[in-house]
C-alpha positions in Angstrom: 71.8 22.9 10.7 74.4 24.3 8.7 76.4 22.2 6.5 73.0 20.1 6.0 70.9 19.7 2.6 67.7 22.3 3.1 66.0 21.5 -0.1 63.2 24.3 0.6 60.1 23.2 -1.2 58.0 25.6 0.0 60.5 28.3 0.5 60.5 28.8 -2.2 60.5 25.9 -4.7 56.8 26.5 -4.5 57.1 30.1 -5.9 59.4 29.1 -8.7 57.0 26.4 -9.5 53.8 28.4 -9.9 56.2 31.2 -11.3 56.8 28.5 -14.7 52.9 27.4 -14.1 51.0 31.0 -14.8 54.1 31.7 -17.5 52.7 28.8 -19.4 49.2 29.8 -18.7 49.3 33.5 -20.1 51.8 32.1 -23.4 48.5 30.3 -24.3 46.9 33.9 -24.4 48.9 36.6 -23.9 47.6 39.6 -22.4 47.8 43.3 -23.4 51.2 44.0 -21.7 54.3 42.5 -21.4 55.0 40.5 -18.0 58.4 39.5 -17.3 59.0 36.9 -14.8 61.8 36.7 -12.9 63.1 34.4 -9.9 65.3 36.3 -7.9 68.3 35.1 -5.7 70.0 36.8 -2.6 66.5 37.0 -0.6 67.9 35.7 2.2 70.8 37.8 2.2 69.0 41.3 1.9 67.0 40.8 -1.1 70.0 41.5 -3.6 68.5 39.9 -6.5 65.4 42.5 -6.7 67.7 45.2 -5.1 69.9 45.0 -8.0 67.1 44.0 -10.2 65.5 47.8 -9.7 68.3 49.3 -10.1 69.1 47.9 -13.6 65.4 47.0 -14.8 65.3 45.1 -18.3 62.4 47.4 -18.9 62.5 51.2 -16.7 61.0 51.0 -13.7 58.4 53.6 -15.0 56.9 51.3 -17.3 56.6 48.8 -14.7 52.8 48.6 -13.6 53.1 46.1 -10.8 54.7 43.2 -9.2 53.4 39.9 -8.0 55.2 38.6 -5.7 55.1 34.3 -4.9 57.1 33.5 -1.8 56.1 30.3 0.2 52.6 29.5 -1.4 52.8 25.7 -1.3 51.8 25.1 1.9 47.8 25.9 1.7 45.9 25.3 4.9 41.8 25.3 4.8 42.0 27.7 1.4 43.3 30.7 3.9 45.5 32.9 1.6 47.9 35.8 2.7 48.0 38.1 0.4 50.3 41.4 1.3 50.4 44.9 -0.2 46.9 45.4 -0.8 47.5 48.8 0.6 49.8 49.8 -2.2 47.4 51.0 -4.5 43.7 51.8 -4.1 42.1 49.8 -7.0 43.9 46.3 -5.2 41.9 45.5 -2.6 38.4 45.1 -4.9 40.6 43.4 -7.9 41.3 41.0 -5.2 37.9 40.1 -3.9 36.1 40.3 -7.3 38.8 37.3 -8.5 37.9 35.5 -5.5 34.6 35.1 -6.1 35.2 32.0 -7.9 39.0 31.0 -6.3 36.8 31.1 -2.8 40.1 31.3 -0.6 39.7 32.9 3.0 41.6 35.5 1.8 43.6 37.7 4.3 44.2 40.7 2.2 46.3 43.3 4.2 49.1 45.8 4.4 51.3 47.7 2.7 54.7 46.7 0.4 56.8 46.4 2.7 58.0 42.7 4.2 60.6 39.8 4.4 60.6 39.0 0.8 61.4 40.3 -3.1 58.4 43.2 -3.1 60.0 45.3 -0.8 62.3 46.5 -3.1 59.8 47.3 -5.7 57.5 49.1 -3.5 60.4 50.5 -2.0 61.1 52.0 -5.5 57.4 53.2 -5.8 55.7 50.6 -7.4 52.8 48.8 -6.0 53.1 45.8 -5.2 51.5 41.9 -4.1 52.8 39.5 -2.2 51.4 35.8 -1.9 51.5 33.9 0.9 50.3 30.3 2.3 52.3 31.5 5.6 54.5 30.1 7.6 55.1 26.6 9.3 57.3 24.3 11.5 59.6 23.7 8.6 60.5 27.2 7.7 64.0 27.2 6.9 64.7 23.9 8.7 65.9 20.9 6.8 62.5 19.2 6.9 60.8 21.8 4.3 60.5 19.1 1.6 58.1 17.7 -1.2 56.2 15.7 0.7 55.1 18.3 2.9 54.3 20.6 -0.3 50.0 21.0 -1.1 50.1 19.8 -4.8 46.2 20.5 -5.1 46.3 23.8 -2.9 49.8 25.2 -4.9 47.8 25.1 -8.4 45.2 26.8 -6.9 47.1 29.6 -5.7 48.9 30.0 -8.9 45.9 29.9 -11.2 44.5 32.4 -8.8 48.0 34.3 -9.1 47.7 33.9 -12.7 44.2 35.6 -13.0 45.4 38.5 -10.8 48.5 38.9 -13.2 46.4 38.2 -16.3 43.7 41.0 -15.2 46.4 43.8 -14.1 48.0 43.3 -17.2 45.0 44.1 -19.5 43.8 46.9 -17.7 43.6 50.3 -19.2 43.3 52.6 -16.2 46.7 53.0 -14.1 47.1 52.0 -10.6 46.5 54.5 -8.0 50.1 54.0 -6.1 49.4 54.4 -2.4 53.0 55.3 -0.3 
């Protein structure tokens, strides 16, 4: 469908989206640490935004902590949440679950950094890493992937659960265990 409008509301609209939503939530009370949010462009192409991103960090990489990754989370189906890289440090896995004690998503924790989308190139650069995920559907990059088809309800979900996962990393005291 080339030459065709593709107005991708879940890929990745929906990131963007909860990306401004957890911003405003954590200005209201910032947490110990600096987090910078940034969309990044180029995905498609080879992930050139957060290629060139980690090469030329605002801040050095070092004093990076973590990256959260939202690609394609407005699309929630029966509360069942992807959630990849859990493998990329060893404290991730049982952040994860004790925040979903009250988010209650079937949550499909898994695997390490690597994948289709913007946290490979962190992880790649040896920082752990998570990647959201409400996974994938008929519309993926197909013309139809439009607001209509977007899970208002289930999208604020996953970013206020994205929120408390940023909101926690970036007020602990203990590093990450990174996990290559």
């Amino acid at each position: 469908s080339t030459g065709q409008v593709h107005n991708g509301a879940d890929d990745n609209a929906s990131g963007s989206s909860a990306l401004i939503h957890i911003a405003r939530k954590l200005r209201q009370s910032p947490p110990a640490r600096t987090v910078v949010f940034i969309a990044f462009s180029g995905e498609e192409a080879g992930l050139l935004g957060s290629d060139y991103y980690v090469k030329n960090p605002v801040f050095p990489l070092v004093r990076t902590y973590a990256m959260v990754n939202m690609d394609m989370v407005g699309r929630l189906r029966n509360d069942r949440l992807l959630v990849y890289g859990v493998a990329t440090a060893r404290e991730l896995s049982g952040l994860l679950d004790s925040l979903n004690t009250e988010a209650r998503f079937d949550l499909k924790a898994s695997g390490d950094g690597w994948g289709r989308s913007d946290q490979s190139s962190f992880y790649g650069a040896g920082l752990p890493v998570l990647h959201l995920f409400t996974d994938l559907h008929e519309d993926y990059h197909r013309t139809t992937d439009d607001w209509e088809k977007i899970n208002a309800d289930g999208l604020a979900k996953v970013a206020d659960f994205t929120a408390s996962i940023v909101r926690t990393l970036a007020n602990r005291r203990e590093p990450l265990t990174f996990v290559n």
